[in-house]
ZAMARGU-4260 file (C-alpha; in steps of 0.2 Angstrom, whole numbers, plus 5000, padded with zeros to 4 digits):
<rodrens>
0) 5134/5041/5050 | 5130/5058/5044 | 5142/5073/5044 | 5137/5092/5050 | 5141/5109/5048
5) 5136/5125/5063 | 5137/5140/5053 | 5135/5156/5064 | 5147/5174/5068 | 5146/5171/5086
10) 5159/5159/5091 | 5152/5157/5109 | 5136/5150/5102 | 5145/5137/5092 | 5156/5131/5105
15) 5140/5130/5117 | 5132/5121/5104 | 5148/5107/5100 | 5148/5104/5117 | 5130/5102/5123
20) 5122/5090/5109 | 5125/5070/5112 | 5132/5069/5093 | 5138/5051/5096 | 5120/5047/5101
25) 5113/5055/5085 | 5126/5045/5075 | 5134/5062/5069 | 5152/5056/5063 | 5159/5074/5061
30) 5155/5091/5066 | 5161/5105/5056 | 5162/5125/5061 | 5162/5141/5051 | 5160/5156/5056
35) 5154/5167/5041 | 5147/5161/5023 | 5163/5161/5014 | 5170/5148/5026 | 5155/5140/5025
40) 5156/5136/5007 | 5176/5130/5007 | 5169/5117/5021 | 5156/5112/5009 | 5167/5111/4995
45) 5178/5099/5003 | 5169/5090/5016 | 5154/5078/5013 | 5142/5088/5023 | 5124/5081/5025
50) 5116/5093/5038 | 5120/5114/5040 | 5114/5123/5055 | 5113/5138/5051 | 5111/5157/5059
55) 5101/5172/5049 | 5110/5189/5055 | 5128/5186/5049 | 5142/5198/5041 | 5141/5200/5024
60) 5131/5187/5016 | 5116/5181/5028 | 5111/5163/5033 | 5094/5164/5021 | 5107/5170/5004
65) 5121/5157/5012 | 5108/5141/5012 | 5098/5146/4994 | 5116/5145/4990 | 5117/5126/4998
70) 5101/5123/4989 | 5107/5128/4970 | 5125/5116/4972 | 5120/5104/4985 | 5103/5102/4985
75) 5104/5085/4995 | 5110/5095/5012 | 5095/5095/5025 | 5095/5113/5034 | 5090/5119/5053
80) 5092/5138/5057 | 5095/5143/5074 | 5093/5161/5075 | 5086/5175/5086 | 5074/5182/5074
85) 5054/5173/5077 | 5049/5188/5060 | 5037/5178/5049 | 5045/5185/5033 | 5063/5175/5039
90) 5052/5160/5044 | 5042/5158/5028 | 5061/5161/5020 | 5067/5147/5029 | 5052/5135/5024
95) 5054/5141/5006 | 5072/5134/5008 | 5066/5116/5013 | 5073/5120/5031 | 5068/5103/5043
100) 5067/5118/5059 | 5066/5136/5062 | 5073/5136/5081 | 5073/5151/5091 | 5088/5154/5101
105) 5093/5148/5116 | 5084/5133/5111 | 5084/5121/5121 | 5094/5106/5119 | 5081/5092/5118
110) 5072/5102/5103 | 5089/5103/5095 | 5092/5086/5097 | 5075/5083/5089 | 5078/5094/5075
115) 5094/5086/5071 | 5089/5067/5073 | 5074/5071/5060 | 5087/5079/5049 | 5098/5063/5051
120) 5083/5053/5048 | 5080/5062/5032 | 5097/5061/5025 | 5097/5039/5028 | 5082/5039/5020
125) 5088/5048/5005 | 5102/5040/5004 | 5092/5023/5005 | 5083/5028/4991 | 5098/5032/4981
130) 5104/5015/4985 | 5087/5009/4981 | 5089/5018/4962 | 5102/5013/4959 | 5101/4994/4962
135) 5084/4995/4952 | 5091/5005/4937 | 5105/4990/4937 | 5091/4978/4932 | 5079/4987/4921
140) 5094/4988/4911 | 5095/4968/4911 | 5077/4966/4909 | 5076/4975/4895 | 5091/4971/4885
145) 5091/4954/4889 | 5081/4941/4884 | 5079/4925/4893 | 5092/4912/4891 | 5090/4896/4881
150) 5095/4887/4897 | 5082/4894/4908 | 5069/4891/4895 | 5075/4871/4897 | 5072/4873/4915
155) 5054/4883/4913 | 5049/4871/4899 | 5055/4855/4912 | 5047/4860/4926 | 5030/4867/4916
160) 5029/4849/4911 | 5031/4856/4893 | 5044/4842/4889 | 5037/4824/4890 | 5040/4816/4908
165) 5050/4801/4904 | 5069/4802/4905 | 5073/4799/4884 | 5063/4815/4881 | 5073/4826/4897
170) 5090/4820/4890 | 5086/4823/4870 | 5080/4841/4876 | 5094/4843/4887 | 5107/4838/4873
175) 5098/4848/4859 | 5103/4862/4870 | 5121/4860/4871 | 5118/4857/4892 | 5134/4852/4900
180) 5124/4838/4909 | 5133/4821/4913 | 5124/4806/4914 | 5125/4803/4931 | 5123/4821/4938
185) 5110/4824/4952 | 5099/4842/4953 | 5091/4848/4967 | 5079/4862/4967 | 5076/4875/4980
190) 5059/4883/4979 | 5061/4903/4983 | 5042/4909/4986 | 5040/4929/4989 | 5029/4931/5007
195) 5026/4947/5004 | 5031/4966/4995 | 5035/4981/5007 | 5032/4991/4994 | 5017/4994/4980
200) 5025/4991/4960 | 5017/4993/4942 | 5015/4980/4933 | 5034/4983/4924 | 5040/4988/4941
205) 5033/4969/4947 | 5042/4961/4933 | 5056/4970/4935 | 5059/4967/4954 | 5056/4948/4951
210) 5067/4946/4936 | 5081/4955/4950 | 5076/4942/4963 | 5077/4929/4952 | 5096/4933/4946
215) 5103/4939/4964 | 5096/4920/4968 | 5105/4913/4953 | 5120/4921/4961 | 5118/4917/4980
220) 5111/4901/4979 | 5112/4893/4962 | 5130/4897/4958 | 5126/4908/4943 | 5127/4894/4929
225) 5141/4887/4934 | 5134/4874/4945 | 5115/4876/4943 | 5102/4889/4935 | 5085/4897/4941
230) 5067/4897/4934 | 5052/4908/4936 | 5036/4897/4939 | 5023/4909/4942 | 5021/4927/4949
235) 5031/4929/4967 | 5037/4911/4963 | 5056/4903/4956 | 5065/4889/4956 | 5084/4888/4959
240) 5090/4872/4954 | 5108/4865/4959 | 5118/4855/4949 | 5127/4842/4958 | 5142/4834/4950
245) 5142/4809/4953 | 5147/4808/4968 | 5146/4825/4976 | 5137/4827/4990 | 5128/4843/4994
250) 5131/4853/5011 | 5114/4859/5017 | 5124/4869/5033 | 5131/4879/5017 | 5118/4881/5007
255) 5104/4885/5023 | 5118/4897/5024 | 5117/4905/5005 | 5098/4906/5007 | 5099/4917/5025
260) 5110/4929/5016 | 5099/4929/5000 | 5083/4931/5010 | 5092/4945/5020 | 5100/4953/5005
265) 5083/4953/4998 | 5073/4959/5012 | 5085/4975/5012 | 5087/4981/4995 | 5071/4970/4985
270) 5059/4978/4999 | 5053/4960/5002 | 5053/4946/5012 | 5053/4927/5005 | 5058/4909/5011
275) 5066/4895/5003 | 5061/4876/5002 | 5075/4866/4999 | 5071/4850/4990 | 5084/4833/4990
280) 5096/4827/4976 | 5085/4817/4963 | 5091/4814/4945 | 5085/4826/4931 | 5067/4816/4927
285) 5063/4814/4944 | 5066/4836/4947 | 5047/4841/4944 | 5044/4825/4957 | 5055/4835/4971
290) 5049/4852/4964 | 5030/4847/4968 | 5034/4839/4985 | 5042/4857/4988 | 5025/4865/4982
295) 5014/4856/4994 | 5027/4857/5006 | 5022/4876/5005 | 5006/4875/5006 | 5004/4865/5021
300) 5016/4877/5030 | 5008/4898/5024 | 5013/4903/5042 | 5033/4901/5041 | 5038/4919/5036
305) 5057/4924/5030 | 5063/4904/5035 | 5073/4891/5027 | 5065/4874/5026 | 5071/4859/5022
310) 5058/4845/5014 | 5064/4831/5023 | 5064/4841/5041 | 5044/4844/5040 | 5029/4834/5038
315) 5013/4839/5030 | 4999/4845/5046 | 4988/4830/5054 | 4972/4844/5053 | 4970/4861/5053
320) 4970/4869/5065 | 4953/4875/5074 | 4944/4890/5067 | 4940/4904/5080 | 4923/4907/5087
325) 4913/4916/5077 | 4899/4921/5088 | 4912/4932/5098 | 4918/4940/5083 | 4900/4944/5079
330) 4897/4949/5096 | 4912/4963/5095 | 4906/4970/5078 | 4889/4972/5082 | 4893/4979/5098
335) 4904/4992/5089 | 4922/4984/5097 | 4932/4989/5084 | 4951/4986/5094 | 4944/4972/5103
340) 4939/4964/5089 | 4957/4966/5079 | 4966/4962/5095 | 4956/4946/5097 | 4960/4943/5078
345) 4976/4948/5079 | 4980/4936/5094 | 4974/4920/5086 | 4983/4923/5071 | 4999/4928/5081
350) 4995/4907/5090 | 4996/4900/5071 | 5010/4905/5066 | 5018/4891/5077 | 5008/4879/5069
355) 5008/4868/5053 | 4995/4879/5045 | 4989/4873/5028 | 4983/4885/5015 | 4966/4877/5018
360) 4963/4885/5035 | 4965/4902/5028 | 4950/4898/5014 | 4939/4892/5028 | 4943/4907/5040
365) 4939/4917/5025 | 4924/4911/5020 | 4917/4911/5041 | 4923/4927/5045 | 4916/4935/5029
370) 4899/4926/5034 | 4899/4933/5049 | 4904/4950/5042 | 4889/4950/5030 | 4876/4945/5041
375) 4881/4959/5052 | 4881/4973/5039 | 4863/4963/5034 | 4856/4968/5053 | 4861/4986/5049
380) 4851/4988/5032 | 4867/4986/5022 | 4873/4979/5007 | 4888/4970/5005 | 4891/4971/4987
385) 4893/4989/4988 | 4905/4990/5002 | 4915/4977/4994 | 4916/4980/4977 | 4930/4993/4973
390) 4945/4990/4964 | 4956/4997/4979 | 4947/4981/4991 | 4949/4968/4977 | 4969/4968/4980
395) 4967/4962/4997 | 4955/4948/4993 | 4965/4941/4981 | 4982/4939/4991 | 4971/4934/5007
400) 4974/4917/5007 | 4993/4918/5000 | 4998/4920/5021 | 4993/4922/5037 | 5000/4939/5035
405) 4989/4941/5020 | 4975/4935/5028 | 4975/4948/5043 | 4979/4961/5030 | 4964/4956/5022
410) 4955/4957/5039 | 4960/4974/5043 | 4952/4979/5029 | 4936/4970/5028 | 4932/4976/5048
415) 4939/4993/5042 | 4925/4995/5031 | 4912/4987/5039 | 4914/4998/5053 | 4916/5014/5045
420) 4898/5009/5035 | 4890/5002/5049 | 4894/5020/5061 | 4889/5030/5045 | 4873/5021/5044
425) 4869/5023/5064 | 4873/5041/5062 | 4853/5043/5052 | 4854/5062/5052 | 4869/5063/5042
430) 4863/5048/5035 | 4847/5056/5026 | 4855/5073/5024 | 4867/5066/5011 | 4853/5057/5002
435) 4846/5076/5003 | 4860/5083/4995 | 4863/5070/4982 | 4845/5072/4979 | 4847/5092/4975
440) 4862/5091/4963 | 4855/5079/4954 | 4836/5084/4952 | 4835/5084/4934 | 4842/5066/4933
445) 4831/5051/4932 | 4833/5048/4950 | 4827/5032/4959 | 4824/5026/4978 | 4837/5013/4972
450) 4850/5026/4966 | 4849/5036/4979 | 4850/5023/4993 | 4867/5015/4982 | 4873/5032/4986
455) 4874/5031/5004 | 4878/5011/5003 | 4861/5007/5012 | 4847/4996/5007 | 4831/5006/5000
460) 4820/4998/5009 | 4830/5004/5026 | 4835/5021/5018 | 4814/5025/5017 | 4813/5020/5033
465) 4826/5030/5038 | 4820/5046/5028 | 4802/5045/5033 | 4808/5045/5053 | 4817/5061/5047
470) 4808/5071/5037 | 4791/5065/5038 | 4788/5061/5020 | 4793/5046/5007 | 4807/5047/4996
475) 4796/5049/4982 | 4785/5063/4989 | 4802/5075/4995 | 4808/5070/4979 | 4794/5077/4970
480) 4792/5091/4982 | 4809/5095/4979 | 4806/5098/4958 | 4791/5105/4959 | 4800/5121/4972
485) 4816/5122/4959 | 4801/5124/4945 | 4791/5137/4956 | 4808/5145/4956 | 4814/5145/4940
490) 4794/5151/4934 | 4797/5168/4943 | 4815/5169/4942 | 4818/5167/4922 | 4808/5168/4905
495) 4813/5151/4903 | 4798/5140/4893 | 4788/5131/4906 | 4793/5114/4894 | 4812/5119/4899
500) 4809/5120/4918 | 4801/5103/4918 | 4816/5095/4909 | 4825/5105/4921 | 4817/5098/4937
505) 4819/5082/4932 | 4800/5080/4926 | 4801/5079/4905 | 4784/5075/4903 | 4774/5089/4902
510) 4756/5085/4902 | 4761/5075/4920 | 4775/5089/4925 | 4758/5100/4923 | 4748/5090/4935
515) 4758/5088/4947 | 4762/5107/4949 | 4744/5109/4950 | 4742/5097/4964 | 4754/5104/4974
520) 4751/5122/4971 | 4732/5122/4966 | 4736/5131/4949 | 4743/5128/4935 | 4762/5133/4931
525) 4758/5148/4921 | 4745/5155/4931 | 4759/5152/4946 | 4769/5163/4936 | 4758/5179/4932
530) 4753/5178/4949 | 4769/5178/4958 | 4774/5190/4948 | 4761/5203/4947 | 4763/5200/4966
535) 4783/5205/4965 | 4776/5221/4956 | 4762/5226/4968 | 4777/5227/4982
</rodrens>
């Protein structure tokens, strides 16, 4: 709920104005009223007001001076002026302020309404991401001042299979440790598993974030010591390992319980969404055992999303399940079906994600799909690599077969890019024209039918093809025609040494710059230049 203040000398137009907008419908808890600046700043001073709106033309002091006063002291106040001045110069005022509207009075209520929900909306979000700031400044404090603790180091080392497997080994390390472990004590691990990210992180921000899962899950779900301990296994991956005391028994309606609030809690202040496997009660050797059931349980099940899932409740898939007809996915990307073809994707993914969908469908998909993505762009003189090969595609191949939700991701992508290259390169004049162009800025390079055609991400072969339908000539022959008329230019246009203007037209050698001026302009390059210029004089 947000708070609001109407500012303005006519108390008609507030009154109007109080009773005409649905404030309960705009969550607006309390609506405030002044009548000239100086009343406006005692309301301010003692209310938490999150939204002003504001007239110009007042007594005294003016709605522009009252809200660059707002700004200096409460800069987090979102503004709106209602006013019945439409000058540019009070306008331009206004968006100098950080105003969300400049309304124009009467104005209608349903633009009012508008203007203060996108107000509201600002003032949640900023208030999220103080939220947010804070929560994360909390743990990059811990992860930087702490390091990790020697018990989590038994647990990482244990389930890393870095302490010998047999149960003399576990208990001696255990022991060496000072671990309040009883002989008899059962453990039983819950595998927490990141989906996805909702937002993008650093590599610190990353390792922050996790480190800040992995304690709120040490909380939530493993009892924060006192009755288990958590683990990080690998990037977007822990364990939370329960301790359970000879002859307790654990509640999985409690704990199924712990992990819902711990995948929600993370879901709205992590920016993440996760599920967790949990494992049965086994004795301390016998942990990795569970842990490892837990792992392929999880890879025989990429479709479950933000779900709790108990190992002995679900079975590992018969088959996978059938891959999608290829030849009508072809058939939409040559055909130039850009929705149709994401709808269709869309709706066969949407039909696994109530299957048992192992994680190696989604390498199979992958591998088809990007076949039949291939030979496409192949039919349309182009080349994968170079469509492919960015940093910026290279996230989403490598998550691509963590989820389904990876995986269609992924797929956006991959028919985003073919498309846009694929109508580039049916579109030949434009096509050719920014092979022209990369042609006349680089002219005094080294340029090649290869380097050119990489420019336009098309295959040389299908580029000349291409540039000969277009311009009439080969690549080679505009390109050479193109030096020799910058050299022509430069001969009557500056005192430059003819050596020079060969380097500068992309020629260097000078005895073959020579003959190819000749052959194109049946003279040689300094006769080109007296007579051009005697020319120029005779005018």
């Amino acid at each position: 709920m947000v708070q609001l203040l109407i500012v303005d000398d006519e108390i008609h137009a507030v009154r109007g104005l109080e009773a005409d907008v649905n404030w309960e419908r705009l969550e607006v808890s309390s609506v405030h009223k002044a009548y000239n600046a100086r009343q406006a700043q005692e309301v301010l001073s003692s209310h938490p007001i999150d939204i002003v709106i504001c007239d110009i033309e007042m007594p005294e002091v003016s709605g522009l001076q009252l809200m660059a006063w707002v700004k200096t002291h409460y800069p987090a106040v979102e503004s709106i002026f209602l006013t019945c001045h439409s000058e540019f110069t009070y306008a331009k005022e206004a968006i100098h302020l950080g105003s969300v509207e400049y309304l124009l009075k009467p104005a209608p209520v349903d633009e009012l309404e508008r203007a203060i929900g996108k107000a509201a909306e600002s003032v949640r979000r900023s208030r999220q991401q103080l939220e947010f700031q804070a929560t994360y400044e909390k743990y990059a404090e811990l992860w930087s001042s702490h390091q990790p603790l020697l018990i989590e180091r038994f647990w990482s080392d244990l389930l890393h299979q870095r302490i010998p497997s047999n149960a003399d080994a576990i208990r001696k390390a255990a022991l060496q440790l000072g671990l309040p472990f009883a002989q008899d004590d059962l453990f039983l691990p819950v595998y927490i598993q990141v989906d996805r990210w909702h937002r993008e992180w650093s590599s610190r921000e990353a390792s922050i974030m996790e480190y800040a899962l992995q304690n709120a899950a040490g909380e939530m779900i493993a009892g924060d010591g006192r009755h288990g301990h958590t683990a990080r296994l690998h990037q977007g991956s822990f364990v939370a390992v329960l301790r359970l005391p000879a002859s307790t028994e654990p509640d999985p309606d409690r704990l199924a319980e712990a992990c819902r609030t711990y995948i929600a809690s993370c879901a709205r202040y992590f920016y993440c969404d996760l599920s967790c496997y949990i494992g049965r009660p086994a004795a301390l050797e016998a942990a990795t055992d569970v842990l490892q059931a837990l792992l392929d349980c999880a890879n025989n099940h990429v479709a479950l999303h933000k779900q709790v899932i108990f190992l002995d409740q679900l079975k590992p898939p018969a088959s996978s399940p059938a891959l999608p007809e290829m030849t009508r996915l072809r058939e939409l990307l040559e055909a130039g079906q850009k929705d149709l073809l994401h709808a269709e994707l869309r709706r066969y993914l949407a039909a696994m994600r109530t299957l048992s969908v192992p994680v190696s469908f989604l390498h199979q998909f992958l591998h088809d799909f990007l076949q039949t993505v291939y030979y496409t762009l192949q039919l349309n003189g182009l080349q994968a690599h170079l469509i492919f090969a960015d940093p910026a595609y290279a996230k989403f191949a490598a998550s691509a077969t963590r989820s389904l939700y990876h995986l269609e991701e992924w797929a956006d992508e991959v028919i985003r890019r073919a498309f846009e290259h694929m109508q580039a390169a049916e579109e030949a004049p434009t096509v050719v024209d920014r092979a022209k162009q990369f042609i006349a800025d680089h002219l005094d390079q080294n340029l090649t039918r290869e380097l050119i055609a990489n420019h336009v991400y098309l295959n040389p072969d299908y580029l000349a093809r291409l540039f000969k339908r277009e311009t009439g000539l080969s690549i080679t022959d505009y390109l050479t025609e193109a030096r020799i008329q910058l050299a022509q230019k430069l001969l009557v246009q500056t005192e430059l040494p003819v050596s020079t203007i060969a380097e500068r037209s992309g020629i260097p050698n000078f005895s073959y710059f020579s003959k190819q001026f000749k052959r194109n302009t049946q003279m040689s390059p300094l006769e080109y230049r007296q007579l051009r210029r005697n020319g120029y004089r005779k005018e």
